[in-house]
PLY file of the C-alpha trace (Angstrom):
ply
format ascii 1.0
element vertex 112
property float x
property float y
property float z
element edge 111
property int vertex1
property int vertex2
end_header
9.61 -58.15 6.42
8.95 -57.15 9.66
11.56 -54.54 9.86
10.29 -52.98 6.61
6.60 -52.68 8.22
8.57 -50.63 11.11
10.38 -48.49 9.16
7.35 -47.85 6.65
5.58 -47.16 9.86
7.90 -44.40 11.24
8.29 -42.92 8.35
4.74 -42.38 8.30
4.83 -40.87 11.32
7.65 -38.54 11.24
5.65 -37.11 8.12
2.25 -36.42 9.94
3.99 -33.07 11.75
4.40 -31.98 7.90
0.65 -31.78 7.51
0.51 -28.96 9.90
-1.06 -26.03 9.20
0.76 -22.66 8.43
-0.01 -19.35 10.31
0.40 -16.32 8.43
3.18 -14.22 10.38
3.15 -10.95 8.54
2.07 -9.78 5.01
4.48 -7.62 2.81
2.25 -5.42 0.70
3.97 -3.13 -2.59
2.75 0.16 -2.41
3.07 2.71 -4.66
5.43 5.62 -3.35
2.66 7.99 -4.24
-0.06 5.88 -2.23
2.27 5.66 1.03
1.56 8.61 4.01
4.59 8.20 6.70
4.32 8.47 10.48
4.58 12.10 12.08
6.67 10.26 14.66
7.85 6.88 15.67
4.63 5.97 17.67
1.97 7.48 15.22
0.55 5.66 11.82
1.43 4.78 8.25
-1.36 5.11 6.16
-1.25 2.80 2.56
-2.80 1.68 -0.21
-2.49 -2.30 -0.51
-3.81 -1.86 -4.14
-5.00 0.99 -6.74
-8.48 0.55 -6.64
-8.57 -0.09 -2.54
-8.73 2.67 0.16
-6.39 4.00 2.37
-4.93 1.24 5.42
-3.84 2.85 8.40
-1.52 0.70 10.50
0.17 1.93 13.75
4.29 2.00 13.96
6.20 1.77 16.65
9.76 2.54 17.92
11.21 -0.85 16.53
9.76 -0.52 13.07
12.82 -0.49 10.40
12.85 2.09 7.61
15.21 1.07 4.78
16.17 2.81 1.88
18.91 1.37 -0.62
19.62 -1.53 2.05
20.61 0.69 4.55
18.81 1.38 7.74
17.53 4.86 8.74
15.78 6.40 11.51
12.05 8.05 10.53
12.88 11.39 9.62
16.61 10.35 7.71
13.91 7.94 5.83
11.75 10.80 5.18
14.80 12.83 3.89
15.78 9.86 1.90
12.51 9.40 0.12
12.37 13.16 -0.76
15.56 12.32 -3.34
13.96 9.87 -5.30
13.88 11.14 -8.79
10.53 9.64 -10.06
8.15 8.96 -7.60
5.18 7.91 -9.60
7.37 4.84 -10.40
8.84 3.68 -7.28
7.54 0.93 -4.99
8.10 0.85 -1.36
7.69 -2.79 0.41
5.35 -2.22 3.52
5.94 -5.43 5.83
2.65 -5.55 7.92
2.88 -7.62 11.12
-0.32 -9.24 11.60
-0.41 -10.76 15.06
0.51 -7.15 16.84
-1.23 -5.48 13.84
1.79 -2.55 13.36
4.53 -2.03 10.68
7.73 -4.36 10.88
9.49 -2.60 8.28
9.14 -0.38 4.98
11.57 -0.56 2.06
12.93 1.10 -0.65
15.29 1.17 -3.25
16.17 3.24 -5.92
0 1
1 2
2 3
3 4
4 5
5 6
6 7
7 8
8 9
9 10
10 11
11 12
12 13
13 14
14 15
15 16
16 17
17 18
18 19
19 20
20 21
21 22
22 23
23 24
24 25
25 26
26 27
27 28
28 29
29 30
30 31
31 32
32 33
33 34
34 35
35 36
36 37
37 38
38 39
39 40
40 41
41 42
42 43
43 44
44 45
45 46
46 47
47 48
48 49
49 50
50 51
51 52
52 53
53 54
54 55
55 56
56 57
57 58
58 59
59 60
60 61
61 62
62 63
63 64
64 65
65 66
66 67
67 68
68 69
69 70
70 71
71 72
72 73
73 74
74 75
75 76
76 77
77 78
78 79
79 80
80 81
81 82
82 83
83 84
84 85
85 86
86 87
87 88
88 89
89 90
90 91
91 92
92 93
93 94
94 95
95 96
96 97
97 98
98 99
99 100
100 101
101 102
102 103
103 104
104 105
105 106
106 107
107 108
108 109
109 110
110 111
């Protein structure tokens, strides 16, 4: 009996660190191709819209922001080369990953 009070009673506390709370790391936001404005150069800003009926977020980029199109890695002005071949750009979504503790741009994605 005693042993199953212990064990009930570690078990118990090995699951309080599981009640911790979460911290939001970065947000990934799907923008419209049409609704994203690159960077002029690797330390300038991307400008977005989060949603169709919101305004314009400008968030600043920096040298180690990723720019990915068809899961391959590109460097700002390849990526704005890439995007320039996308056939229907009214359709197309582009993944904006938003760090939110340095408030810049982590990454943006595409594929099509």
């Amino acid at each position: 009996m005693l042993i199953r009070t212990v064990l009930i009673a570690m078990l118990l506390c090995a699951s309080v660190t599981a009640t911790a709370d979460f911290v939001t790391v970065s947000r990934a936001h799907e923008v419209a191709l049409t609704d994203l404005r690159l960077p002029a150069s690797t330390n300038g800003t991307l400008s977005f819209k989060p949603c169709n009926t919101c305004s314009f977020q400008t968030v600043r980029v920096t040298p180690a922001t990723r720019y990915e199109a068809n899961d391959r890695d590109f460097d700002l002005a390849t990526f704005q080369k890439e995007l320039e071949r996308v056939p229907n750009r009214m359709e197309e979504t582009v993944t904006v990953l938003h760090r939110l503790e340095s408030n810049t741009i982590e990454a943006v994605r595409v594929k099509f």
